[in-house]
NULOKOL-731402 format. One record per residue (C-alpha): x negated, y, z. Coordinates in steps of 0.05 Angstrom, whole numbers, plus 5000, padded with zeros to 4 digits. Layout:
REM residues N
XYZ...
END
This chain:
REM residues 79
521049404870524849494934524048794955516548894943516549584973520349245043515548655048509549165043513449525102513848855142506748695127504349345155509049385216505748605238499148925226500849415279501348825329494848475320489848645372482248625347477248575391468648705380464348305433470148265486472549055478479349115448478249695397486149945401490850035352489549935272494150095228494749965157496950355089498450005028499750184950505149804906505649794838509749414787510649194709512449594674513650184702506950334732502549904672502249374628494549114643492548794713487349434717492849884706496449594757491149564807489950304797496850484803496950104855490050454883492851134875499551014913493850734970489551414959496251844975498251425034491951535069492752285045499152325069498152165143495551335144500350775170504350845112507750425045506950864983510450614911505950794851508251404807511451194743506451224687507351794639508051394579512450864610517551424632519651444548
END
C-alpha cells in the first residue's frame, strides 16, 4: 500500500508541473487529488474497490484538494 500510496504522490506532484493552456491562455496551476484503495483491506469486488477508492477521492477534495488520500479499512475486513 505504501508503494501505491508514494507513486499516487509522484503522480500528483508531475501533475503540478504540466501547464494547460485554452486558445493560447495558460489557465495556471491545476492540481490533482487522488483516492487509493487496495485488496483486501478496503474490498473484495472491483466496485468495492472503486468506491473505496471514490470515497478516499471525496475526502481529499474535502480536505483541502492537491492531496493523496488511502481508503478507510472496510468494517468487515477489519475482523
Amino acid at each position: 500500500m505504501e508503494d501505491t500510496r508514494r507513486r499516487a504522490e509522484e503522480l500528483r506532484i508531475s501533475f503540478q508541473q504540466l501547464s494547460i493552456k485554452h486558445r493560447d491562455i495558460v489557465l495556471g496551476k491545476v492540481t490533482r487529488s487522488l483516492g487509493v484503495a487496495a485488496l483486501p483491506d478496503h474490498g473484495t469486488t472491483g466496485v468495492e474497490l472503486l468506491a473505496a477508492a471514490d470515497g478516499a477521492l471525496l475526502r481529499a477534495k474535502e480536505e483541502g484538494r492537491d492531496r493523496v488520500l488511502i481508503a478507510e479499512v472496510a468494517v468487515n475486513r477489519a475482523e
